[in-house]
N, C-alpha and C positions, 0 to 999 in steps of 0.2 A: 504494500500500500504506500510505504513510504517512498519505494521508488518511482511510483504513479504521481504523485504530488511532484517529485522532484522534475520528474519529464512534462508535467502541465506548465510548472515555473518555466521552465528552458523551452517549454510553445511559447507561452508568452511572452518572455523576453524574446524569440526568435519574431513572434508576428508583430509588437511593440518596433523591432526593428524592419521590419518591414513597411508597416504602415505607418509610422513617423517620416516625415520627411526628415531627412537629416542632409548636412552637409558633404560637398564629392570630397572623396577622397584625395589628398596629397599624390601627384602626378608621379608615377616612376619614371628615372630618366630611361631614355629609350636608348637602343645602341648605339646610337650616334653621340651618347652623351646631351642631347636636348632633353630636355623636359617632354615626356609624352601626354598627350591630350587627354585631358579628363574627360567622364561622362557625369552629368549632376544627375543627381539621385531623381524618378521620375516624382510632379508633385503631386500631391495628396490632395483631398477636399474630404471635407465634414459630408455625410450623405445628407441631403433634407430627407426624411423621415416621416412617411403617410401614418399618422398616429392613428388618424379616423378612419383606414381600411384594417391598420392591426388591428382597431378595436372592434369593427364588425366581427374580424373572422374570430378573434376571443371570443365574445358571446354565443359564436354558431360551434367553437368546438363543443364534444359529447362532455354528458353530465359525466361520466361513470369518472373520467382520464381523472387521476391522480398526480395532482403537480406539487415537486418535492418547490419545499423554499431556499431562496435563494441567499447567495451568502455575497458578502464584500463588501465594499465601500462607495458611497456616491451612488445618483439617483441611477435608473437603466434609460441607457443611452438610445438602445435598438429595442425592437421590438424581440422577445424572447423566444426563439422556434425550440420544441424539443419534440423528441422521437413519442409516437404513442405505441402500445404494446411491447414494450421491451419488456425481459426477463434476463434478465442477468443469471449467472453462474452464483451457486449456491453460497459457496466460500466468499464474496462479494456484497458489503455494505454499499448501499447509493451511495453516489457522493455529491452532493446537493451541489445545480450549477452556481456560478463564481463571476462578479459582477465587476468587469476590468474599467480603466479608465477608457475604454472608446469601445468598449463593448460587453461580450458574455461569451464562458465557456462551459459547456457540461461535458462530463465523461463518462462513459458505461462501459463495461467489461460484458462482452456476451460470448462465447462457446469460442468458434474462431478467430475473433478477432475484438480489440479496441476500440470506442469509435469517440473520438471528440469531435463535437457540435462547436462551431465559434462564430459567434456574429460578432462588426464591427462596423461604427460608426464612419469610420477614414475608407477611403480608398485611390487608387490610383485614380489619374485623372484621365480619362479615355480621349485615346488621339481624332477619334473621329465620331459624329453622334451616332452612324451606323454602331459602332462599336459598344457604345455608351446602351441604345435599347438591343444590342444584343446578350447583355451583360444578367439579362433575366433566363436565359438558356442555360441549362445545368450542364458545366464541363466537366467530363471524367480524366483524369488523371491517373496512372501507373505510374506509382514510385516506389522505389527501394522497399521492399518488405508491407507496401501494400499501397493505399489508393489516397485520391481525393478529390472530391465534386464541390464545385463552385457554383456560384448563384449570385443574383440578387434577387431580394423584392423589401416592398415597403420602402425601397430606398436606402434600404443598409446591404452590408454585404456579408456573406454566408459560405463557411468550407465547413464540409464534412472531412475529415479525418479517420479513414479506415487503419489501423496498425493490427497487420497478420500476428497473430496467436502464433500459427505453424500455415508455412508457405506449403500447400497442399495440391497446387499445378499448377502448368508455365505459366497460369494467366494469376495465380497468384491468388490471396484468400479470397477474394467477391468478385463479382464481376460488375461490368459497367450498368446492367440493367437491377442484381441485386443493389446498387448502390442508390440509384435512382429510388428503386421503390422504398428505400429507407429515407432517402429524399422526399419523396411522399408524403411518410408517415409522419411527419412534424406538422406540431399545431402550436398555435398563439399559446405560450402558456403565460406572459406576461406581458404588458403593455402600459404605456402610460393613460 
């Protein structure tokens, strides 16, 4: 468990550093001994935030869903997606989602695999507006020891994080449409 908190930290200082703009990097000199050209870091923007569609589809999720409370500091930035129907592996306490500076993460432990939920209020700033209303299209991702699907909606921005239990074939623990329909399964569990 304690290693689980410790890799949530190290997400978030990684996506912290991600979606903070920050300053480019100090140029390495290139072979010729010049200074070689920086790239500046691409920038960021606050998402606007459709509070009055999260709060529609809040009221229309089902009565039964069970939403653990939330933990952290400062009011919620995004509107809060979590998975419904999870069951977690028996050995397995919840671990109530975690309320960042420019967003939200929950974590669940289920049979094959890890899955952290993350919304955030930043995101990169889209070079073109095609680009920008494509950004509501869930992209699947293959990476190292497992996956990740990207989104927006509401106006904030959203990665699932799959991390493989045990890499069980070539294509790795889930597949692009198992991911989606976990993609799916998220509903409003909080809003302002």
């Amino acid at each position: 468990m304690k290693a689980m908190h410790l890799a949530a930290a190290a997400l978030l200082t990684a996506m912290s550093a991600c979606t903070e703009q920050t300053p480019a990097a100090p140029a390495a000199p290139a072979a010729d001994g010049q200074p070689a050209a920086t790239l500046p870091a691409p920038p960021t923007v606050a998402g606007e935030i459709n509070w009055q569609a999260a709060q529609t589809d809040l009221a229309a999720r089902p009565t039964d869903v069970v939403v653990p409370q939330s933990v952290g500091d400062g009011p919620l930035l995004v509107p809060m997606l979590l998975p419904g129907g999870i069951v977690q592996t028996q050995s397995d306490r919840p671990t109530p989602p975690r309320i960042t500076s420019d967003g939200y993460f929950a974590t669940y432990h289920l049979p094959r695999y890890d899955v952290i939920v993350n919304g955030s209020q930043k995101a990169y700033v889209a070079s073109t507006p095609a680009a920008a209303a494509d950004k509501e299209t869930p992209k699947f991702q293959t990476v190292e020891a497992g996956a990740r699907l990207t989104f927006s909606k509401y106006g904030a921005d959203y990665e699932i994080e799959f991390e493989c239990r045990q890499v069980d074939s070539p294509e790795g623990c889930i597949t692009e449409a198992e991911a989606k329909e976990f993609a799916e399964s998220l509903f409003v569990a909080q809003s302002r």
